[in-house]
Wavefront OBJ file of the C-alpha trace (Angstrom):
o trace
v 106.995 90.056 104.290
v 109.529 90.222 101.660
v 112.285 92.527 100.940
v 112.710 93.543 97.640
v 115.723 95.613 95.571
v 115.681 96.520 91.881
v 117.740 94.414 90.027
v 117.462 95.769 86.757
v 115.318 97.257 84.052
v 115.379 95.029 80.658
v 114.142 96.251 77.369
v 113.629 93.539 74.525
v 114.643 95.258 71.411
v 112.381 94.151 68.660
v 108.952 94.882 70.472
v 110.381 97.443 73.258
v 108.729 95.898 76.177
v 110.244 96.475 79.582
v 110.785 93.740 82.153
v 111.220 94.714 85.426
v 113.106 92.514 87.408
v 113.184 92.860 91.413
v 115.155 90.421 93.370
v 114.520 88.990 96.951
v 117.155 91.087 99.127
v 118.245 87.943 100.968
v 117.839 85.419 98.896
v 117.549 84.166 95.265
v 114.362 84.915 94.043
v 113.316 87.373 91.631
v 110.007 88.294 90.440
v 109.857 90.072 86.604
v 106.983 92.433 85.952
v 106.533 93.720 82.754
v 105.849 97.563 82.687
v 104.652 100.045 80.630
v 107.089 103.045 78.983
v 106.072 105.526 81.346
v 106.730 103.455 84.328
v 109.603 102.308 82.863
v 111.121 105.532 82.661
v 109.880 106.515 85.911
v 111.647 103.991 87.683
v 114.625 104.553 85.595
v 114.970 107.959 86.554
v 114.611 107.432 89.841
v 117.382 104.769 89.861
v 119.800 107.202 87.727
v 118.363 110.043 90.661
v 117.320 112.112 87.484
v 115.684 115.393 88.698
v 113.001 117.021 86.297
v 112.537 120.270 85.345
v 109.250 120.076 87.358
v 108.105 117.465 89.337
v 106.241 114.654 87.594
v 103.462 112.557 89.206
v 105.568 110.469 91.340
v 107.672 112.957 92.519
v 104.267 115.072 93.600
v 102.900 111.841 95.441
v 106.536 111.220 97.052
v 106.936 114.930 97.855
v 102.947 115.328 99.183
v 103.723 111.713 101.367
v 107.267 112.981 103.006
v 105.070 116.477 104.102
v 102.169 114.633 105.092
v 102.804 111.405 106.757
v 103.909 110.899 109.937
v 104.546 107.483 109.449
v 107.250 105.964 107.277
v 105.074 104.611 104.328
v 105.046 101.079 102.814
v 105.080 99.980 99.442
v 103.958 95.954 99.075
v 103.094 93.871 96.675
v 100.452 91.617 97.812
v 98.980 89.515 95.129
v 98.857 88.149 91.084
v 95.897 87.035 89.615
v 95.449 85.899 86.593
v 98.989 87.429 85.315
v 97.447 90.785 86.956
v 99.945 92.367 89.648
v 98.410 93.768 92.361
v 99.665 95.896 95.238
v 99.119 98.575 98.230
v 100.744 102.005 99.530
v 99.711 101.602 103.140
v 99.505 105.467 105.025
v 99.167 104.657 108.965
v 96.055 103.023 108.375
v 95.197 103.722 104.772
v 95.628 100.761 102.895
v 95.339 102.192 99.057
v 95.289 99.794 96.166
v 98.434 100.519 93.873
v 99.686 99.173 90.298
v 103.718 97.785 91.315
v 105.409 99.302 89.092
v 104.020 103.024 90.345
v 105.106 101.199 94.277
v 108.781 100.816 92.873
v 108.235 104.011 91.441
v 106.930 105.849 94.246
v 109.376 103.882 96.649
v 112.597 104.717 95.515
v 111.782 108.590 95.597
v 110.897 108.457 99.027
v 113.036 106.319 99.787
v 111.361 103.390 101.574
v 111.709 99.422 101.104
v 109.667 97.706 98.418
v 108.062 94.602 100.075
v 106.018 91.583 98.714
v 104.038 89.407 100.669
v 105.580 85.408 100.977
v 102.310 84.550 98.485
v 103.622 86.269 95.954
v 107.706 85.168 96.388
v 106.325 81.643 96.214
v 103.930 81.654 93.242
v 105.440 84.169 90.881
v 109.372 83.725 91.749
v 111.450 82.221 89.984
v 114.023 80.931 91.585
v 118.159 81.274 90.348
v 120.284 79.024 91.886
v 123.492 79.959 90.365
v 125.858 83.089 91.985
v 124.499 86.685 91.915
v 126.366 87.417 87.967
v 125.862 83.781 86.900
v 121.835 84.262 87.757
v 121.903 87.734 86.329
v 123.060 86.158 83.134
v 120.696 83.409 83.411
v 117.714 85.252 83.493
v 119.026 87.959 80.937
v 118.897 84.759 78.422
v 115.407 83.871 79.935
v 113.942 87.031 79.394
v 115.296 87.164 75.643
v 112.981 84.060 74.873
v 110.378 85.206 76.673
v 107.057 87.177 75.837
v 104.619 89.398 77.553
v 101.710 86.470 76.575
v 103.524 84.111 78.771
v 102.637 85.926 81.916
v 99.036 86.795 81.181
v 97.580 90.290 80.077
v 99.777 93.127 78.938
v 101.633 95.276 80.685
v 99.098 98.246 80.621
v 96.887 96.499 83.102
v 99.572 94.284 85.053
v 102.421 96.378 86.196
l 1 2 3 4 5 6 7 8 9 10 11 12 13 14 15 16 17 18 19 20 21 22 23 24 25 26 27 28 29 30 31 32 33 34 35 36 37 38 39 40 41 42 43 44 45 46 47 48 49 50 51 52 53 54 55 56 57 58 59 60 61 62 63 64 65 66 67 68 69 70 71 72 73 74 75 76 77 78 79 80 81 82 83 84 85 86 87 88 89 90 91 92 93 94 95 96 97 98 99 100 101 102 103 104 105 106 107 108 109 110 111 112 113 114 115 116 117 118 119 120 121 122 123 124 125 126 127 128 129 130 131 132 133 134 135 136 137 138 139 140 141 142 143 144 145 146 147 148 149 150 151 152 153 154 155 156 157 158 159
């Protein structure tokens, strides 16, 4: 398994879709995922620890986990297919099938790691060889040429 950290959250301004781009904790690879709004601003709010005036669906799913489990739980992302992201919240032995971006989501509420399986690094990575800013930068200018078509389906379905 993979650890994973947020890297950042990039919005491209003339069609408003958000990239989400998570970063191999120990390493240089980084996987982008485009999300939709609500996810996006889930995530985001979580990041900028933004509390709501009453909990929203992943803060009832983190708070109903933290009372409820026992065990710490695990966010991973296991697999793409066909430009399709595909992942698990895995309860003791529940292993329930999860959209990422709602894992990311959910994860940084909790807080718990957000893990990917080597599969995934290794097909869908990309790879930045340059320093931490330099391949920030780098993949900034990568995602400003780049369009939700190139990675399959939209992000309704694939984040």
């Amino acid at each position: 398994m993979v650890l994973l950290e947020v890297a950042e959250i990039r919005t491209k301004p003339v069609s408003g879709a958000a990239v989400l781009l998570l970063r191999e904790a120990d390493g240089r690879r980084h996987l982008a995922l485009w999300i939709a709004d609500p996810e996006k601003t889930a995530i985001a709010d979580a990041i900028n620890e933004t509390e709501p005036v009453r909990p929203l669906t992943h803060d009832l799913l983190a708070r109903a986990i933290a009372v409820l489990c026992e065990e710490e739980p695990q966010c991973i992302i296991t697999k793409v297919e066909d430009g399709i992201w595909f992942g698990e919240l895995v309860l003791g032995d529940m292993r329930i099938d999860a959209r990422p971006s709602d894992l990311v989501a959910l994860a940084l509420r909790l807080p718990v790691p957000i893990w990917c399986t080597e599969e995934v690094i290794s097909t869908a990575g990309i790879l930045l060889d340059a320093g931490p800013e330099d391949a920030l930068e780098e993949f900034r200018h990568f995602l400003d040429d780049v369009s939700p078509d190139d990675f399959g389906p939209g992000p309704s379905t694939s984040g």
